[in-house]
RONUMI-903580 format. One record per residue: residue number from 1; chain; x, y, z of N, C-alpha, C, O in turn. Coordinates in pm, whole numbers. Atoms other than C-alpha are relative to their C-alpha. Layout:
BEGIN
NUM;A;X;Y;Z;X;Y;Z;X;Y;Z;X;Y;Z
...
This chain:
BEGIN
1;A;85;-121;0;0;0;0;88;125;0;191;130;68
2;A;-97;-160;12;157;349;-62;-112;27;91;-125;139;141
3;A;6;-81;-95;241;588;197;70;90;-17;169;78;-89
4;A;-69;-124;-8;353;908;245;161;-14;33;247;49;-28
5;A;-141;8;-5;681;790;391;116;-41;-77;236;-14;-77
6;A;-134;24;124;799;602;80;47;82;-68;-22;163;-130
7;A;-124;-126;-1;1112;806;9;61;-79;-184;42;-184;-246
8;A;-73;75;133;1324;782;-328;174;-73;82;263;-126;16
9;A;-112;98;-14;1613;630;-98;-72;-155;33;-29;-264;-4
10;A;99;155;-11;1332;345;19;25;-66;-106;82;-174;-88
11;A;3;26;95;1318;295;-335;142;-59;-74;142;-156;-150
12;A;-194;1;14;1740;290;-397;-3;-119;45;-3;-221;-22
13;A;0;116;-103;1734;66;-114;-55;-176;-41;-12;-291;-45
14;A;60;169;96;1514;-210;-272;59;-68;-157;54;-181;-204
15;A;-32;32;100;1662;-181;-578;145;-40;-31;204;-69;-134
16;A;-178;-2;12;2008;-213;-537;82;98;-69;186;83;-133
17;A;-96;-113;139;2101;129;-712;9;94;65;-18;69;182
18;A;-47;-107;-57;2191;463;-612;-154;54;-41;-244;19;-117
19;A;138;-82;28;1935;741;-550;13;97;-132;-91;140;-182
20;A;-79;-10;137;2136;877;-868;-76;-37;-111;-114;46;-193
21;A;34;86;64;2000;617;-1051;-207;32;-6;-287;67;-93
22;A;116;-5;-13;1671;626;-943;-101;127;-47;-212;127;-100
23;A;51;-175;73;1610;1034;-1019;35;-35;-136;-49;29;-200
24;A;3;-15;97;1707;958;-1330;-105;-151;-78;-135;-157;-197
25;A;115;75;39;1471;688;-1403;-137;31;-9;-211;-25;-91
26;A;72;-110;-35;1213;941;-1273;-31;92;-128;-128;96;-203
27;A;10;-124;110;1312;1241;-1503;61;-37;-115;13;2;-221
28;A;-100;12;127;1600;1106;-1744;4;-132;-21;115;-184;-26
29;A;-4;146;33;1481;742;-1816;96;-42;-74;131;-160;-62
30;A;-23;50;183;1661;729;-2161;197;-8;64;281;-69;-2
31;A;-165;21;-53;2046;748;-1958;20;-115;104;127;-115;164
32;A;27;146;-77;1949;392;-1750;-4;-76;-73;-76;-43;-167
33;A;12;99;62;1997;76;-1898;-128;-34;20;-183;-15;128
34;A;88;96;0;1710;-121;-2005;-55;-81;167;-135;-67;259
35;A;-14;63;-205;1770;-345;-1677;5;56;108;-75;39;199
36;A;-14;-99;-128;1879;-120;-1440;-178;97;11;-235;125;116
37;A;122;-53;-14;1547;51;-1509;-135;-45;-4;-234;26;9
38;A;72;78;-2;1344;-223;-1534;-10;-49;184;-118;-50;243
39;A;-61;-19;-168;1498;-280;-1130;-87;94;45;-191;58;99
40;A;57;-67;-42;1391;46;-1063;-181;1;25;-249;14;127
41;A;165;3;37;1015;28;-1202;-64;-102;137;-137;-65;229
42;A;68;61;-92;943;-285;-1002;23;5;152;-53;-50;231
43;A;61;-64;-116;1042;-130;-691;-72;92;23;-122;83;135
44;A;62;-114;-38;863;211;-716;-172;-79;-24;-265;-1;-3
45;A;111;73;3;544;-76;-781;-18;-88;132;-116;-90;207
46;A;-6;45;-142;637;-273;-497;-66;107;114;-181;114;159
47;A;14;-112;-53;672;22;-304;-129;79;39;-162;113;153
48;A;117;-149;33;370;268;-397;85;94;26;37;152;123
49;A;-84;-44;55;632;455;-454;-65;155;-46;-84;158;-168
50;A;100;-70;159;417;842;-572;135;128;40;166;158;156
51;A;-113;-114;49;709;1123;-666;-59;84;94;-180;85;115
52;A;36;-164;-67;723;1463;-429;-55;105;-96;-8;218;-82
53;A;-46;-88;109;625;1639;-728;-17;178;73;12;284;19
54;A;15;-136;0;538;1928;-519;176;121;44;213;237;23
55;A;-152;-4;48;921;1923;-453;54;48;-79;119;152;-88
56;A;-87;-68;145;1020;1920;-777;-64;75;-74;-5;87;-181
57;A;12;-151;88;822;2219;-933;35;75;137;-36;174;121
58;A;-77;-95;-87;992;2407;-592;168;25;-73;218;136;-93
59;A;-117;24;71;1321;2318;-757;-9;41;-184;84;95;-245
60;A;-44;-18;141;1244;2344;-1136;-47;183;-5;-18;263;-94
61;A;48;-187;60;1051;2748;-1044;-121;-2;-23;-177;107;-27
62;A;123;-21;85;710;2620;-1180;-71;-148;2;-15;-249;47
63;A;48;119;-20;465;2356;-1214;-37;-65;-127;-8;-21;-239
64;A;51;49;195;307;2129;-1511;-153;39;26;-242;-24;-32
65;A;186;-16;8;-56;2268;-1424;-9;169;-47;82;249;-67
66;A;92;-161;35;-285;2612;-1514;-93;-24;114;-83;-122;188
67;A;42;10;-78;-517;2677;-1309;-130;128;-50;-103;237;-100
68;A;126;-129;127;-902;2885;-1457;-62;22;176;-108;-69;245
69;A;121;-39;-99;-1071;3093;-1138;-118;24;-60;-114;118;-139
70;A;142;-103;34;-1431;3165;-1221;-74;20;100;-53;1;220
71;A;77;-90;-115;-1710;3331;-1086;-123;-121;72;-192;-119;175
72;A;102;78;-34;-1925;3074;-1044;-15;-162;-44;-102;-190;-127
73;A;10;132;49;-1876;2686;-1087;-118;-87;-48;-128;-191;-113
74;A;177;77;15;-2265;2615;-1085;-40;43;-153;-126;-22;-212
75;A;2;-66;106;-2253;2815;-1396;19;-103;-111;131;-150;-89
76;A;-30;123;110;-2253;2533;-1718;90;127;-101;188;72;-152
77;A;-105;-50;71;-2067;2842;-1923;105;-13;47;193;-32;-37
78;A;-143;-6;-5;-1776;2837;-1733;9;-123;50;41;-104;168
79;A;-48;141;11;-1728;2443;-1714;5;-36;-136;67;-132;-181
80;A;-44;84;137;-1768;2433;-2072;115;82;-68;170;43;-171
81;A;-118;-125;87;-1492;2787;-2147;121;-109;109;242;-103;87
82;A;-124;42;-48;-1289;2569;-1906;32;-161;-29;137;-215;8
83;A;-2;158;125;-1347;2191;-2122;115;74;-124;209;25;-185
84;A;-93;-52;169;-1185;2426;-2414;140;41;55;229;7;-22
85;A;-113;13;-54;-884;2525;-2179;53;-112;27;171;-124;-6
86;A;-16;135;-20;-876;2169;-2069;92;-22;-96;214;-12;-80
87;A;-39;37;122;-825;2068;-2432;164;17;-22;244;-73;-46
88;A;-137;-43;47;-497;2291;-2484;107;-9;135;220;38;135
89;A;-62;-19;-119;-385;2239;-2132;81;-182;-56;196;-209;-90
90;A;-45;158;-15;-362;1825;-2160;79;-23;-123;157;-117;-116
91;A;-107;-23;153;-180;1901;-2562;87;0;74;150;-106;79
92;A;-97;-15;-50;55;2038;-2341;102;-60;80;222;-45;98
93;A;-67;140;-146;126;1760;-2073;-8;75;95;78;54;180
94;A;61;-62;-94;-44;2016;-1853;-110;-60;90;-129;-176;53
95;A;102;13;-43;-326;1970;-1630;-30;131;109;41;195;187
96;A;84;-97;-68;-607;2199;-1500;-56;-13;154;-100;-112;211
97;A;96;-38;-133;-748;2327;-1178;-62;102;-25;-37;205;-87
98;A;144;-118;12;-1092;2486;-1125;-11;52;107;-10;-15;209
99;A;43;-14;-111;-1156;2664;-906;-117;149;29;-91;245;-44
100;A;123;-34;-11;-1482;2861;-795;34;163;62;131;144;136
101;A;-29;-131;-92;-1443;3261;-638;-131;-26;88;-142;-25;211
102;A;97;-43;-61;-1790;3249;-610;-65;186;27;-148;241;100
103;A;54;-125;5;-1830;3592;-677;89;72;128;56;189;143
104;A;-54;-23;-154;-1628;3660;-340;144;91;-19;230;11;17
105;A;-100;-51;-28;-1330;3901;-360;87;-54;34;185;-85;-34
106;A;-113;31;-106;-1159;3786;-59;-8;-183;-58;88;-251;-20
107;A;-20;157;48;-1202;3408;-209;111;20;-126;221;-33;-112
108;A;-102;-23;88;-1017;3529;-546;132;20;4;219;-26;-70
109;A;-125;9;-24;-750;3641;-388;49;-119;73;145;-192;51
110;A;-105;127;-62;-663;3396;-186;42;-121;-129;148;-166;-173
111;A;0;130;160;-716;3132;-492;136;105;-20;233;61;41
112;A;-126;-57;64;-437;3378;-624;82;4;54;181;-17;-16
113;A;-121;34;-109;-208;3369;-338;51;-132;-23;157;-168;-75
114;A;-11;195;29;-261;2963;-331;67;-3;-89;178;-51;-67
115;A;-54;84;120;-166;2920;-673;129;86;-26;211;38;-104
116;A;-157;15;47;151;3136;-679;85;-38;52;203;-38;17
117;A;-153;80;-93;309;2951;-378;-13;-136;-67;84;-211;-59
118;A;30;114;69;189;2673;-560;114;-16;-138;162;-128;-158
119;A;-31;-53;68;370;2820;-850;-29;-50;-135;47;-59;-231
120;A;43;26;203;162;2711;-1176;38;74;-82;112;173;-75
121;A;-129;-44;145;271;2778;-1495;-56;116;-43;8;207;-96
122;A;79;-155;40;-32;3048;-1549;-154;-78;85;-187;-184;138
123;A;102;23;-70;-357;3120;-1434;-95;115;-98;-65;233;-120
124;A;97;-67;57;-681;3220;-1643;-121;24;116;-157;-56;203
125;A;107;-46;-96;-953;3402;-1452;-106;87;-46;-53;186;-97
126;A;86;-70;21;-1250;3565;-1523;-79;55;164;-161;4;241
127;A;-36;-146;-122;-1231;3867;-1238;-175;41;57;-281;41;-6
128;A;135;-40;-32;-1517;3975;-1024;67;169;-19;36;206;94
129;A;-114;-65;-6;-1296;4281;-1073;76;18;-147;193;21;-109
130;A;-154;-11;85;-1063;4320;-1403;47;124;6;135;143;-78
131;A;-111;-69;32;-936;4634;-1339;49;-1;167;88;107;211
132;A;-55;20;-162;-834;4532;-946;191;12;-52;248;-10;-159
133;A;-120;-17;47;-479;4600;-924;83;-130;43;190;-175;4
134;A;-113;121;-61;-377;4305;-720;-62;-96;-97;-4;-202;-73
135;A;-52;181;125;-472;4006;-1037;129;28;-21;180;-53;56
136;A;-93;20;47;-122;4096;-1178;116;80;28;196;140;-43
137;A;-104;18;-67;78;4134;-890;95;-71;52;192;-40;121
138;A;-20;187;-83;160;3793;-789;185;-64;-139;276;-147;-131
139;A;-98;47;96;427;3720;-1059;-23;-99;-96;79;-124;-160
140;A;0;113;106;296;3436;-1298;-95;66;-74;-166;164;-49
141;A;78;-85;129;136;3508;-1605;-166;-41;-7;-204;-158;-3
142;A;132;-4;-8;-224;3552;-1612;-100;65;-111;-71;180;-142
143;A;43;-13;81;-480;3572;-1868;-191;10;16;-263;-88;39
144;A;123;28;-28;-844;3704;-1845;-101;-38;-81;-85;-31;-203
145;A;111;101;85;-1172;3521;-1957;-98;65;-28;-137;108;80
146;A;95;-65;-59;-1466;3705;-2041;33;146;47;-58;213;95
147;A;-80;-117;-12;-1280;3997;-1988;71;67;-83;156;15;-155
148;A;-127;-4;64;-1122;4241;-2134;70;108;81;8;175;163
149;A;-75;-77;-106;-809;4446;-1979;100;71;-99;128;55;-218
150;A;-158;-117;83;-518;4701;-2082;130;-66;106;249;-44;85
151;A;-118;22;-74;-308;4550;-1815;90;-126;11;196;-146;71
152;A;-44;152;4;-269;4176;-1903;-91;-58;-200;-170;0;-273
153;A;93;56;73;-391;3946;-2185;-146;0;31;-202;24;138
154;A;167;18;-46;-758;3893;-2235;-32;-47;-140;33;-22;-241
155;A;104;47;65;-1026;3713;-2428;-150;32;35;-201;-16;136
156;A;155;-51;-21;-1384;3859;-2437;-73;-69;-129;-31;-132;-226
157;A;85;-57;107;-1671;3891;-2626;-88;90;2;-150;115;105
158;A;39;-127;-82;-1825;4197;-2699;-178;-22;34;-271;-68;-31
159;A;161;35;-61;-2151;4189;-2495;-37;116;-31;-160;112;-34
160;A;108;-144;98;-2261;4550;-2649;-56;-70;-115;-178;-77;-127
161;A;71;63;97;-2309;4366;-2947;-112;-98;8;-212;-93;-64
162;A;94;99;-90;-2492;4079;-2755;-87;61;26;-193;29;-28
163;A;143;-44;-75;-2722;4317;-2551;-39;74;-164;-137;8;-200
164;A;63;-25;117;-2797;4509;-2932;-81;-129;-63;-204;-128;-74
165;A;40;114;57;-2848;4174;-3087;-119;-47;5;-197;-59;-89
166;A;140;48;-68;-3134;4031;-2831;-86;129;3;-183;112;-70
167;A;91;-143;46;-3311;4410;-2825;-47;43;-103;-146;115;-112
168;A;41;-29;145;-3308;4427;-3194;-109;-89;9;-223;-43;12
169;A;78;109;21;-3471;4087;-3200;-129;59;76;-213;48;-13
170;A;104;38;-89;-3756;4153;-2947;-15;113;-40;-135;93;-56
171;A;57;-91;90;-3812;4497;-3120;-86;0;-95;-200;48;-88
172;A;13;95;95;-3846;4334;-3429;-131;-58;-8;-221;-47;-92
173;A;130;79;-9;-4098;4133;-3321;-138;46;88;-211;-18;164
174;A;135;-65;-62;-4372;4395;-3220;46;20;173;-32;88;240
175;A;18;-91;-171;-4231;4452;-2810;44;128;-10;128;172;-88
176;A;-40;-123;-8;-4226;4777;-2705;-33;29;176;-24;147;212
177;A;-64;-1;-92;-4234;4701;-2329;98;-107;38;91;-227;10
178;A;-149;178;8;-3915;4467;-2245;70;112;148;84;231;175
179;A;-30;-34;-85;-3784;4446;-1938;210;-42;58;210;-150;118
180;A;-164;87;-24;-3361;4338;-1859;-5;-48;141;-21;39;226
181;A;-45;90;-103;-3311;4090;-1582;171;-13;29;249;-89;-29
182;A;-177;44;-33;-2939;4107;-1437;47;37;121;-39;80;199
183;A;-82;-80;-75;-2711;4219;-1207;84;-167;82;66;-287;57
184;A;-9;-149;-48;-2520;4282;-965;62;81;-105;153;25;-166
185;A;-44;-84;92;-2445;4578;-1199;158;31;9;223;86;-80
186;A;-190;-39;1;-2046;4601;-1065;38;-127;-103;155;-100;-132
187;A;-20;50;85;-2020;4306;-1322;-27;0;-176;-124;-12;-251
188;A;-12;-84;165;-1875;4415;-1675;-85;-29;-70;-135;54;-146
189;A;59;60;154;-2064;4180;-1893;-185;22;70;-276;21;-12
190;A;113;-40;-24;-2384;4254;-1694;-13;161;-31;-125;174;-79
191;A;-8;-114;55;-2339;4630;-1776;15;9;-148;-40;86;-227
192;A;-16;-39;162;-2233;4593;-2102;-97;-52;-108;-99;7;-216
193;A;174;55;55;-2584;4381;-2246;-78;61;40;-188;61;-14
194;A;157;-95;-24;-2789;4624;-2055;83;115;-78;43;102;-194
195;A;-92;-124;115;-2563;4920;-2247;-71;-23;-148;-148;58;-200
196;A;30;13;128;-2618;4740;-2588;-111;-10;-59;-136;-2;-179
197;A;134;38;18;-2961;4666;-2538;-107;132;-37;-196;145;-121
198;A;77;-67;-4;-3075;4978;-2436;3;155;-123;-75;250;-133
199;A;-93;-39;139;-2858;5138;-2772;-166;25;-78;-216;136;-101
200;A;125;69;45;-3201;4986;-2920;-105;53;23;-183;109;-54
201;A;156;-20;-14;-3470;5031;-2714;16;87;155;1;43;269
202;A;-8;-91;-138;-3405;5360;-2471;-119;-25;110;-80;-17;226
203;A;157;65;-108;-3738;5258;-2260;31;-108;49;-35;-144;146
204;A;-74;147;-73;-3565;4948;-2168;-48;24;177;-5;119;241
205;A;-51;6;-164;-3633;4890;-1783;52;-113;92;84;-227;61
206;A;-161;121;-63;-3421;4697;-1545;-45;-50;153;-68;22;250
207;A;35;44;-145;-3507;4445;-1255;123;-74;34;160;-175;-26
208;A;-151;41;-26;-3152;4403;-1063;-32;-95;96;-113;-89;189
209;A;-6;122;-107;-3080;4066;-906;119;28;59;189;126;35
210;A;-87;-41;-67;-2842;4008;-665;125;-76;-61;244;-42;-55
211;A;-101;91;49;-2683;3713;-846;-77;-55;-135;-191;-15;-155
212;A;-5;60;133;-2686;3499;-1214;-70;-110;38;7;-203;14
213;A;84;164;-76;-2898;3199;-1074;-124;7;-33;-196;107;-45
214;A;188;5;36;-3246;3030;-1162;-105;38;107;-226;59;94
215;A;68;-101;-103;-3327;3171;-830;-19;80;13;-98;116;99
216;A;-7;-148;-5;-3268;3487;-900;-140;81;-118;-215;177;-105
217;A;75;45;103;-3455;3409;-1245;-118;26;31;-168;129;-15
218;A;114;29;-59;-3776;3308;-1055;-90;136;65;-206;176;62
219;A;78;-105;-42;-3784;3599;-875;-19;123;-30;-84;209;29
220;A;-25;-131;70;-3709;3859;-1083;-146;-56;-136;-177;14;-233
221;A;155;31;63;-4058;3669;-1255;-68;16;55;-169;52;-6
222;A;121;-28;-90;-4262;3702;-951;-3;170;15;-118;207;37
223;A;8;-108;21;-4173;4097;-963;-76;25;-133;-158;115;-114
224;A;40;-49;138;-4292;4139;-1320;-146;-65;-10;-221;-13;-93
225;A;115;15;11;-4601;3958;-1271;-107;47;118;-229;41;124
226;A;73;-112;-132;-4679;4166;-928;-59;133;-123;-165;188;-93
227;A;51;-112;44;-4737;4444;-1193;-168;13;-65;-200;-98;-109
228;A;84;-72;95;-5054;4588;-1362;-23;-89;-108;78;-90;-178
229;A;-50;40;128;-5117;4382;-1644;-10;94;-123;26;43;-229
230;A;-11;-127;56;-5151;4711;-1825;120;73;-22;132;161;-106
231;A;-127;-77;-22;-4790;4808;-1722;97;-95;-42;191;-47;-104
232;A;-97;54;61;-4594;4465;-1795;37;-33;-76;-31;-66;-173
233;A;-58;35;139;-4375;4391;-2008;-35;-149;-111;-80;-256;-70
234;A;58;102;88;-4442;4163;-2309;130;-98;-15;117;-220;-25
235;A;-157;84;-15;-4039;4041;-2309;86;23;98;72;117;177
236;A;-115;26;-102;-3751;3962;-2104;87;-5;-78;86;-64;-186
237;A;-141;54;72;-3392;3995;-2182;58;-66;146;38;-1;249
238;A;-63;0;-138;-3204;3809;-1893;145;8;-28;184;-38;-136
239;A;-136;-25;25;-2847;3888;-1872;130;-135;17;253;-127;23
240;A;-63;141;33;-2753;3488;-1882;-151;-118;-25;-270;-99;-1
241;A;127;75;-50;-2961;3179;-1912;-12;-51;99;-125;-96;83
242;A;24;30;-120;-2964;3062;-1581;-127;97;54;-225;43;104
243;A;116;-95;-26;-3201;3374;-1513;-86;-43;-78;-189;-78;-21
244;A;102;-15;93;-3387;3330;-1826;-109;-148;55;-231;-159;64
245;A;40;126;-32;-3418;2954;-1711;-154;-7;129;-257;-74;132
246;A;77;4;-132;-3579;3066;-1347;-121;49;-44;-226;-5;-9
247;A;72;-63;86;-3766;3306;-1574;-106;-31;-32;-216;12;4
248;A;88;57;72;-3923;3116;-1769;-93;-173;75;-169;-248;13
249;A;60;67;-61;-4026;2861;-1476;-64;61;89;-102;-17;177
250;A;66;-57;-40;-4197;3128;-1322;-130;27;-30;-230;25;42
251;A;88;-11;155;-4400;3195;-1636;-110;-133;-1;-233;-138;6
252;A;59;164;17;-4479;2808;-1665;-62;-9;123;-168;-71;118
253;A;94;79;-109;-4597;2767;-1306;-83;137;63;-128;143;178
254;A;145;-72;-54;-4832;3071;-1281;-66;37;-135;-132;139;-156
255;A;145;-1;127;-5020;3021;-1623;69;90;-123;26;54;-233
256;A;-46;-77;114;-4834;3267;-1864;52;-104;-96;139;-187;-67
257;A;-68;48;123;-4771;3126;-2196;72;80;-75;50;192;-123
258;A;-133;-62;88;-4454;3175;-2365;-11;-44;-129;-53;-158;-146
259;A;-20;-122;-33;-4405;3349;-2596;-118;119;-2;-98;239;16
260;A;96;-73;8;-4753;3473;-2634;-40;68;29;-108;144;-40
261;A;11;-127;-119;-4774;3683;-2314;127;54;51;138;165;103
262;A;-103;-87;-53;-4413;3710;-2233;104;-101;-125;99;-222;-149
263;A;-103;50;24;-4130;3653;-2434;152;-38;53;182;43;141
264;A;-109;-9;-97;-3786;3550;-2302;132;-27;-98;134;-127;-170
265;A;-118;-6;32;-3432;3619;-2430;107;-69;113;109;2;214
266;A;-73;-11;-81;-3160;3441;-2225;166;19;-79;175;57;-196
267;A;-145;-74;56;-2770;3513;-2307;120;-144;71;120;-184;188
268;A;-116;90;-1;-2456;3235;-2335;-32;-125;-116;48;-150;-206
269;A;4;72;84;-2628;2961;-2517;40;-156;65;83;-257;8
270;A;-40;123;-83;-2579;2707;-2238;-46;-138;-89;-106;-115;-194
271;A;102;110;42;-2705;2329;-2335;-134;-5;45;-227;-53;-19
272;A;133;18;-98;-2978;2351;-2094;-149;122;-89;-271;116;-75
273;A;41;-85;82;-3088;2644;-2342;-133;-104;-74;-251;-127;-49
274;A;150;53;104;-3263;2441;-2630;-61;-118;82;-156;-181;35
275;A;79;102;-17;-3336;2184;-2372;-115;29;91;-188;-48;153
276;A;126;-14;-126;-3574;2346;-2162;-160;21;-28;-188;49;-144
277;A;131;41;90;-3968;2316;-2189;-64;65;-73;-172;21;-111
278;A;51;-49;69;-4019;2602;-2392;194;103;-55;240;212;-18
279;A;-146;-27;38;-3621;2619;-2587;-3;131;12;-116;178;5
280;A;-70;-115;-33;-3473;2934;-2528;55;63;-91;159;15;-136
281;A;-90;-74;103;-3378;3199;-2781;111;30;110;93;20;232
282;A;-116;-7;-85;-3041;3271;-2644;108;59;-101;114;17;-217
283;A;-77;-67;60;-2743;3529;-2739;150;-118;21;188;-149;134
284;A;-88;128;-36;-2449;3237;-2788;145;76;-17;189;157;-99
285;A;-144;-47;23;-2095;3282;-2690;78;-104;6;59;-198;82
286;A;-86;139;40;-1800;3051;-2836;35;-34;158;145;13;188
287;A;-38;77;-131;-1765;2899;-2484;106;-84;9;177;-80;109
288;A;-145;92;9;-1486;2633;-2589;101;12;-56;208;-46;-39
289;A;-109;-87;70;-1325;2853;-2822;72;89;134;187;77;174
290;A;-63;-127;-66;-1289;3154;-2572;126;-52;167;210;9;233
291;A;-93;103;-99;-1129;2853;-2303;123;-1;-107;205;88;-81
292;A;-96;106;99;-885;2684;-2598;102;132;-56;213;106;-103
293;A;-44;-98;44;-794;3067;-2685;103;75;78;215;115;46
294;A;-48;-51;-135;-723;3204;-2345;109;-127;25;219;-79;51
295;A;-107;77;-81;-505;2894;-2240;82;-38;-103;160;-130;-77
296;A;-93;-1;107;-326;2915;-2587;47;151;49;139;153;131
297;A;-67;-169;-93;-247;3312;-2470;121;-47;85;242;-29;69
298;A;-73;-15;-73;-156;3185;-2174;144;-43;-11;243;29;10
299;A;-126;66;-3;111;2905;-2230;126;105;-101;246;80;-83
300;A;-55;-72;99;259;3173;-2512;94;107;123;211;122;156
301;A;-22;-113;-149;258;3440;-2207;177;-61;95;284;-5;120
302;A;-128;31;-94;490;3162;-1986;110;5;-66;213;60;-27
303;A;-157;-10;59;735;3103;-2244;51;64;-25;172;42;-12
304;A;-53;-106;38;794;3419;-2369;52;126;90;130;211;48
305;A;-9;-74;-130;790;3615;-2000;164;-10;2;239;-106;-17
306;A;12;-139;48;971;3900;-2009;-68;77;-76;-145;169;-49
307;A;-13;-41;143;952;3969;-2337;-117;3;-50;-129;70;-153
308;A;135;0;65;562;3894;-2391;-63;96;-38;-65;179;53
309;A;50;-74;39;383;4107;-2574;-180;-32;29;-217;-130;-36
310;A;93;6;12;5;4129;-2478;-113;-2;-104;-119;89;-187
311;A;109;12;82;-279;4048;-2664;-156;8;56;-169;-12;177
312;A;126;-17;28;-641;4092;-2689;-84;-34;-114;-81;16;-226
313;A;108;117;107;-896;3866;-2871;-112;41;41;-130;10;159
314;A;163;40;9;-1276;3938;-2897;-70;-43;-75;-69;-19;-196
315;A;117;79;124;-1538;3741;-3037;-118;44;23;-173;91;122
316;A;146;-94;-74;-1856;3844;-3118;-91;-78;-13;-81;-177;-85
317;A;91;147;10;-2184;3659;-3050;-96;17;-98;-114;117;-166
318;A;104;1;62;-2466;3530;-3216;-111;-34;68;-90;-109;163
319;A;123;5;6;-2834;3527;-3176;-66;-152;-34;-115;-161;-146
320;A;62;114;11;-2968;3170;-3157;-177;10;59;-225;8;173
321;A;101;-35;-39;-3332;3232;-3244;-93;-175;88;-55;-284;44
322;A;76;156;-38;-3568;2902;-3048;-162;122;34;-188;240;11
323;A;95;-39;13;-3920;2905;-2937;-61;86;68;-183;96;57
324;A;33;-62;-92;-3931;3144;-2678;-23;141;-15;-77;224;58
325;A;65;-135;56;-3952;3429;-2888;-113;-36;-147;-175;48;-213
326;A;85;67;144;-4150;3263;-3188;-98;21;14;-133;4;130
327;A;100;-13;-10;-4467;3349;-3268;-62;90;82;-180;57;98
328;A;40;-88;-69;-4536;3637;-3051;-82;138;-78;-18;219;-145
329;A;57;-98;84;-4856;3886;-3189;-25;107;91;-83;104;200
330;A;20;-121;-95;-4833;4237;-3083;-144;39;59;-238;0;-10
331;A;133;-78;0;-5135;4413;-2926;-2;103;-123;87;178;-165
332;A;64;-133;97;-5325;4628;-3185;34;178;80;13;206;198
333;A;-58;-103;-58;-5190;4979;-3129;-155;77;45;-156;184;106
C-alpha cells in the first residue's frame, strides 16, 4: 500500500542502485539501462512509490498545471470555457485546476495567493474585478476570460453587441415594453448587455438581481407579474440563461404562456438552453473557443515572460433564435 513515507532512498534501497540512478529513471529514463530501469520500475510498484512532485516544481521554479478561477462553478458556461482550456492544457502535458471565487473578492484572492506559492505555470480568470490592481501582482502570467483588460492578456466577447443583438430581436418582433433581468451591476458583462440593449430600445427597464442563478430568475418573474397587467412587459432579456431559465419557470408555473404573453431572451447559449420546456432563444458565446484561446495566450505568455507582448482577442456573439420568442402577436396599437 503506498504511503507518504515512501522516500526515493526506500526505493534505492530495494533496488540495489543509487538514489542517482533512481532520479534519473524518474526524469531522465533514456540514460538507465534497459535493466537497471526495469529494477527500478518494479520497486517504485512494490513500493507505492508516488514522486514529491510538489518538490520538484519548488526546484524546477514552476509547475506542469494552469489553473481557470471563475465566478461561479454552478454556472454550465464556465465548465464548458474551461473543457476548451482543458483541451490545450492536456496538448501540453499540462493539467487543470478549477476553481470557484464564487463571486467573493476575498475568495479570489486567496485562490491567487494559493496558486503562486503553488507556483503554476499560469492562471486564467474571469475577475469579479478586471481592473483590481492586485490580479497581476503575484508574478505568474495571467490571462483574463470574459474579460477584457489594458493590463494583461484577455479574451472577451463583446456583450454591447450581444445586448444590441437580443433588443433588436424583441423589437423586431412587435415589443415595445421589455424588461432586462441582471445584475449585480459592478459586473462588466452585466453592464455591457444592458448598455447594448438599451442602444435599441431607450425605454428598456431593469429588474436588478443580486446574483446569475435560476433563483434569481424566478424571482425577478414574480416581480414582473406583481405588476398591472396594463404596465408589464411583453419580453424579457435576462443577462444569462440561468435567469432566463428561473424566468421562464416562473411563467410556466403561474399560467403565462410563452411566448404569447411574455417573451424570453436568455444570453450564453448554455445546453440547458434548447433543452428546456419552452427552448430558449439565447445570445451564444464561443464557450470552448474563448477557453482553448485564453489557455493558448496563456502558455505563449509563460514562455515568452519578459519579453511577452500582450494580446487581446474578442469574439462576437450570435443570436440563436428558439421558441421562446417565436410566434409572438403584438397588441393592436
Amino acid at each position: 500500500m503506498a504511503t507518504n513515507s515512501v522516500g526515493i532512498k526506500d526505493v534505492a534501497l530495494r533496488a540495489g542502485v543509487s538514489t542517482a540512478t533512481v532520479s534519473n529513471v524518474l526524469n531522465n529514463p533514456l540514460v538507465v539501462t534497459p535493466a537497471t530501469r526495469e529494477k527500478v520500475e518494479r520497486a517504485i510498484d512494490e513500493l507505492g512509490y508516488v514522486r514529491n512532485e510538489s518538490a520538484r516544481q519548488l526546484r524546477a521554479g514552476s509547475s506542469r498545471t494552469l489553473a481557470y478561477v471563475v465566478l461561479d462553478a454552478a454556472n454550465p458556461f464556465f465548465t464548458d470555457v474551461a473543457r476548451g482550456a482543458q483541451e490545450v492544457a492536456e496538448a501540453a502535458g499540462l493539467g487543470l485546476f478549477l476553481c470557484n471565487s464564487n463571486q467573493d473578492p476575498t475568495v479570489e484572492h486567496r485562490y491567487l495567493d494559493l496558486l503562486a506559492e503553488q507556483r503554476v505555470r499560469g492562471v486564467l480568470i474571469t475577475p469579479i474585478d478586471p481592473d483590481s490592481a492586485q490580479l497581476l501582482t503575484r508574478g505568474i502570467p495571467l490571462v483574463m476570460v470574459d474579460r477584457s483588460t489594458d493590463a494583461g492578456c484577455s479574451v472577451s466577447v463583446d456583450d454591447v453587441a450581444g445586448g444590441t443583438l437580443a433588443a433588436r430581436h424583441l423589437v423586431e418582433h412587435g415589443h415595445r415594453r421589455i424588461v432586462y433581468v441582471g445584475g449585480p451591476m459592478t459586473l462588466p458583462q452585466v453592464r455591457d448587455r444592458h448598455d447594448g440593449a438599451i442602444r435599441i430600445h431607450p425605454s428598456l427597464t431593469m429588474i436588478p438581481t443580486q446574483a446569475m442563478t435560476v433563483a434569481d430568475g424566478r424571482r425577478a418573474g414574480q416581480q414582473v407579474l406583481a405588476l398591472p397587467a396594463a404596465e408589464r412587459p411583453t419580453a424579457a432579456f435576462c443577462a444569462n440563461d440561468l435567469l432566463a431559465l428561473g424566468f421562464l419557470q416562473e411563467m410556466t408555473r403561474q399560467g403565462i404562456p410563452v411566448p404569447a404573453e411574455m417573451a424570453i431572451v436568455g444570453y450564453d447559449d448554455i445546453d440547458f438552453a434548447e433543452a428546456a420546456a419552452v427552448p430558449l432563444t439565447s445570445v451564444r458565446q464561443p464557450r470552448a473557443l474563448l477557453g482553448r484561446t485564453a489557455a493558448e495566450l496563456l502558455l505563449t505568455e509563460a514562455e515568452t515572460t519578459p519579453h511577452h507582448v500582450h494580446r487581446h482577442i474578442q469574439f462576437h456573439p450570435e443570436l440563436i433564435i428558439r421558441a421562446s420568442t417565436a410566434g409572438f402577436a403584438p397588441p393592436p396599437p
